[in-house]
NUPAPA-342172 format. One record per residue: residue number from 1; residue in one letter; x, y negated, z of N, C-alpha, C in turn. Coordinates in steps of 0.1 Angstrom, whole numbers. Atoms other than C-alpha are relative to their C-alpha. Layout:
! NUPAPA-342172
resi	resn	n.x	n.y	n.z	ca.x	ca.y	ca.z	c.x	c.y	c.z
NUM	A	X	Y	Z	X	Y	Z	X	Y	Z
...
! end
This chain:
! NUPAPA-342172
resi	resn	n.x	n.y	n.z	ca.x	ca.y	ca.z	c.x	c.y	c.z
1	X	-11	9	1	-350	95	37	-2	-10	-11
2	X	3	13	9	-351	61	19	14	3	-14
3	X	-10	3	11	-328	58	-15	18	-4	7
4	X	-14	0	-6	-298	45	4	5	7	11
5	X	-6	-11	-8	-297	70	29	2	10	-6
6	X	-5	-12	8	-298	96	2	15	-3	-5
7	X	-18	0	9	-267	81	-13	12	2	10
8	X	-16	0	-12	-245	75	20	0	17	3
9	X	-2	-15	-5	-255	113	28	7	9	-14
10	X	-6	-6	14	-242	123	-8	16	-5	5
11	X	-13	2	-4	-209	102	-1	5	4	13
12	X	-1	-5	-10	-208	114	34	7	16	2
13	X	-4	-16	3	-206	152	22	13	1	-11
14	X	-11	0	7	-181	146	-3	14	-8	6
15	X	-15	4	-5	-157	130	19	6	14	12
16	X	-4	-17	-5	-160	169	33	9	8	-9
17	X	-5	-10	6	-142	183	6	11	-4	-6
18	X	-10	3	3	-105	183	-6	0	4	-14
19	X	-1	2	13	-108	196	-40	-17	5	-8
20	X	11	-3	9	-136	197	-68	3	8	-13
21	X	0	-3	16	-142	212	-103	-5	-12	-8
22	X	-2	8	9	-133	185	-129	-11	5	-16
23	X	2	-8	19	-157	194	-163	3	-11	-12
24	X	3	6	7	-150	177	-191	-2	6	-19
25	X	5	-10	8	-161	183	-228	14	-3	-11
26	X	-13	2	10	-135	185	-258	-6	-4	-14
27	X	7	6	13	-161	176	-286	-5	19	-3
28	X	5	-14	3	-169	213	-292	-6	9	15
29	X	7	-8	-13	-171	233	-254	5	-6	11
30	X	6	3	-13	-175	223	-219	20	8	1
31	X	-14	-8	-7	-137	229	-199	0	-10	11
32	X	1	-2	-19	-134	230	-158	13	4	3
33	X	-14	-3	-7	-107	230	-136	2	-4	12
34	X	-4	5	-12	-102	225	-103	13	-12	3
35	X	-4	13	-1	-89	193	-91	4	-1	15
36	X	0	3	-18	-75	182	-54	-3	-19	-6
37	X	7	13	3	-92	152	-47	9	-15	9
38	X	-9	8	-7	-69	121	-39	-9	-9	6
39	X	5	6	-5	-95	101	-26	-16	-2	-5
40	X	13	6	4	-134	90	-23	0	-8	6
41	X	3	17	-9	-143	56	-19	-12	-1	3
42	X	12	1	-8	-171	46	2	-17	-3	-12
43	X	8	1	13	-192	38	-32	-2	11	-10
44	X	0	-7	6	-189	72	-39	9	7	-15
45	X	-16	1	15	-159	65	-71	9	11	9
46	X	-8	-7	0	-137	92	-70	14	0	-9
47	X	-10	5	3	-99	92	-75	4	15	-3
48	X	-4	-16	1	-79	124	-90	12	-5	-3
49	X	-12	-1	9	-40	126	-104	0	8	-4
50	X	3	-16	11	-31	143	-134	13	-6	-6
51	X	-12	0	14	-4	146	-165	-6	-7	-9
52	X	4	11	12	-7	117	-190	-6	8	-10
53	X	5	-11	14	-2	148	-216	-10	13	3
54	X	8	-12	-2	-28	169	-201	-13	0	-10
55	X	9	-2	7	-57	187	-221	-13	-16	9
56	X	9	4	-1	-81	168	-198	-1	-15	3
57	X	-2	12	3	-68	132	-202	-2	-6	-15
58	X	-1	4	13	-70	137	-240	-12	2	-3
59	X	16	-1	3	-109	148	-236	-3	-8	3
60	X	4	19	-5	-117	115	-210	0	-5	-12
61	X	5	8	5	-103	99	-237	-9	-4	-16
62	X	6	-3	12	-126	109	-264	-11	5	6
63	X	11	-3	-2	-156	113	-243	2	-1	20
64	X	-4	11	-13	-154	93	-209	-14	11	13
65	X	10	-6	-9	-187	112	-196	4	19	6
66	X	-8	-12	-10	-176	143	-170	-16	5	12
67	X	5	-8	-8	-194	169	-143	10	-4	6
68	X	-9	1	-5	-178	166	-111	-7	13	13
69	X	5	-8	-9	-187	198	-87	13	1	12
70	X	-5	-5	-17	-181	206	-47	-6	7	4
71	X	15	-13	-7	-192	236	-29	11	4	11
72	X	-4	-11	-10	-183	254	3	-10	7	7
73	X	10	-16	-1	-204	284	16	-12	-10	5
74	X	10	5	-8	-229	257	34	-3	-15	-10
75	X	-3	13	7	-226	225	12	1	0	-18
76	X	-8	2	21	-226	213	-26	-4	-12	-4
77	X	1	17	3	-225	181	-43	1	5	-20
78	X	2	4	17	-231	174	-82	3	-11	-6
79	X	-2	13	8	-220	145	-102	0	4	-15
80	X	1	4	15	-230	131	-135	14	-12	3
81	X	-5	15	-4	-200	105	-139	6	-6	-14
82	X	-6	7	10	-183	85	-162	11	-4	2
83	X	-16	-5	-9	-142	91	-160	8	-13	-8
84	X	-11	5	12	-112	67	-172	12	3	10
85	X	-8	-9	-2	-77	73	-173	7	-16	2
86	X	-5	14	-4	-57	44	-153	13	7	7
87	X	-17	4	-6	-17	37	-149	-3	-8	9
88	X	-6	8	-14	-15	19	-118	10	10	10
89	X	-13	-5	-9	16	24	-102	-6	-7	15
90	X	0	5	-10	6	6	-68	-14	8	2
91	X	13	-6	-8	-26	25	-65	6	18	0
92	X	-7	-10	-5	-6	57	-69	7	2	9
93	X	-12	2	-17	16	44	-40	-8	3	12
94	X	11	1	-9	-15	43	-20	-4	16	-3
95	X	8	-12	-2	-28	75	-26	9	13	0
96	X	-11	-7	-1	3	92	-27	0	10	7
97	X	-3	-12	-9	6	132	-12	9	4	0
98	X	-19	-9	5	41	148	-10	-7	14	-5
99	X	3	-12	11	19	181	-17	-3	-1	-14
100	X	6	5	12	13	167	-48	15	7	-8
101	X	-7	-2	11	49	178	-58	3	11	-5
102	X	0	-15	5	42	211	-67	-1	-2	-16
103	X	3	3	14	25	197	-99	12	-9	-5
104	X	-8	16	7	52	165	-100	12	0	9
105	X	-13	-2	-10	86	174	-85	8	-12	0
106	X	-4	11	0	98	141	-93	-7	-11	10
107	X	4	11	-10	73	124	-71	-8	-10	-6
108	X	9	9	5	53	97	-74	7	-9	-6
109	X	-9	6	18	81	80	-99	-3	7	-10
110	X	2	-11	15	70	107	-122	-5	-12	-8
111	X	8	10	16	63	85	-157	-16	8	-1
112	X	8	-8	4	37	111	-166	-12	0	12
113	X	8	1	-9	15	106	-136	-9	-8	-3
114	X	7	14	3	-15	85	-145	-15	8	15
115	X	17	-9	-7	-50	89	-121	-9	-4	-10
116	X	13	-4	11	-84	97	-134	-8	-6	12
117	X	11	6	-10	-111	75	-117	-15	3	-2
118	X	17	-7	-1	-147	89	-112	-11	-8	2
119	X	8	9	-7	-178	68	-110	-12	3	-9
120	X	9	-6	3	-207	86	-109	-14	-10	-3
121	X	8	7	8	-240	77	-127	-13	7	9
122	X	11	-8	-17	-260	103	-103	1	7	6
123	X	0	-11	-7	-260	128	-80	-6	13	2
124	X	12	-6	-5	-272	156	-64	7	7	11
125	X	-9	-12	-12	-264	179	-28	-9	5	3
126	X	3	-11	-9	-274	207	-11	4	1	9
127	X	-9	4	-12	-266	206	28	-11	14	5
128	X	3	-14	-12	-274	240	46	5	3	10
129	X	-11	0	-16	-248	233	76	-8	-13	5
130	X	9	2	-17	-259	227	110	-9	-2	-1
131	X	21	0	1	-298	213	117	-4	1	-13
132	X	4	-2	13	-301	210	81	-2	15	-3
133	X	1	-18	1	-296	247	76	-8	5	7
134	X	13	-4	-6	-317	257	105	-11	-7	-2
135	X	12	7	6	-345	235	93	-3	6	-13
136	X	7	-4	12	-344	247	58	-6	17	2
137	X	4	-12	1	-341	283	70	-11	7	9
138	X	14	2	-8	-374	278	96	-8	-1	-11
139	X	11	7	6	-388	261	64	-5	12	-8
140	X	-3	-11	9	-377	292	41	-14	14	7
141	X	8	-12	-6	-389	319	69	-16	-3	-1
142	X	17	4	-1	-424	299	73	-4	10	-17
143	X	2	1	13	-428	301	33	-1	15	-4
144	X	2	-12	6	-420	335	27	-9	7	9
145	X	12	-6	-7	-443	343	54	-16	1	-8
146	X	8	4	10	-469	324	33	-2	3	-12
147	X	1	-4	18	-462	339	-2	4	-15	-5
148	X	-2	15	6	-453	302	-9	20	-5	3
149	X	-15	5	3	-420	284	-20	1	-6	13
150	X	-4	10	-15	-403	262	11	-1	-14	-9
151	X	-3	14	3	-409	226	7	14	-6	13
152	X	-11	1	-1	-374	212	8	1	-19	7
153	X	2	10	2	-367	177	19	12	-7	-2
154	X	-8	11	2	-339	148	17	13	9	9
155	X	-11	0	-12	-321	163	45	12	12	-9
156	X	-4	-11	6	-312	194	27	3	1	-16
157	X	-3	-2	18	-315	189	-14	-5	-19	-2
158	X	7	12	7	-321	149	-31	9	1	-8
159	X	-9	9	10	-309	134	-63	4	-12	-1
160	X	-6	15	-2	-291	104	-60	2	-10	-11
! end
C-alpha cells in the first residue's frame, strides 16, 4: 500500500470506534481516560467534549502534545497528536449527543462544555478483522512453521 492508502486505512478504522483513551501528561506523569468520541473528520482530526474545569483541559493547556488509543478484540489505532481546547458553541450544536447528558444534564447550553480537538502528527494500526486477519494468521502459521517471525504487511500493521 502506497502512503495515502495507509492513511485513509488508519482514518477508515477509527471511524470504527466510539470511544478512545485520551493520554495526556501533567508535567510530571502520563494520565488516560477514556473518552466517547464525538467525531472523526475525514483528515483524520478528532473531536471530543469535556469540562472547561477538567484535570485534562488544564494538562492540553500546559502541554498541547497527547496519545490518542483505540482497540477492539480485532483492531487498534495509535496516535501521536497535538490537542487544543476550543469554545465553539456552533460546533457543539453540530456534534451534539443527548447521551452526552449524563456528563452535562444541562445540555449542550452547559457554560462549562468546551471540545478538545485532535490532530494527529502520526499514526499507527493493527487490523486482524476479516482477510486481513486470515492473511496475517496464514502468514503467522507459515512462520512458526519456519522458526521465523511473520512478515507483516500494510494491510495488517503501517505507520502513518
Amino acid at each position: 500500500m502506497n502512503p495515502v492508502e495507509t492513511s485513509k486505512k488508519l482514518v477508515d478504522l477509527m471511524h470504527h470506534f466510539e470511544n478512545a483513551m485520551l493520554v495526556t501528561h501533567d508535567g510530571t506523569r502520563l494520565d488516560a481516560r477514556p473518552m466517547a468520541i464525538a467525531k472523526v473528520e475525514d483528515d483524520g482530526s478528532l473531536w471530543f467534549v469535556t469540562d472547561r474545569q477538567s484535570s485534562k483541559v488544564m494538562e492540553i493547556k500546559a502541554s498541547t502534545d497527547v496519545g490518542v488509543t483505540m482497540q477492539d478484540s480485532d483492531q487498534f489505532v495509535y496516535l501521536a497528536a497535538d490537542a487544543s481546547v476550543i469554545d465553539n458553541r456552533v460546533m457543539l450544536e453540530k456534534l451534539w449527543k443527548d447521551s452526552w447528558r449524563t456528563w452535562f444534564p444541562d445540555g449542550v447550553e452547559d457554560p462549562e462544555i468546551v471540545l478538545l480537538h485532535i490532530i494527529p502528527r502520526t499514526g499507527e494500526y493493527w487490523d486482524k478483522a476479516g482477510l486481513s486477519g486470515w492473511k496475517y494468521v496464514t502468514k503467522a502459521g507459515l512462520a512458526y512453521s519456519e522458526n521465523s517471525p511473520p512478515v507483516i504487511d500494510d494491510e495488517v500493521n503501517s505507520k502513518v
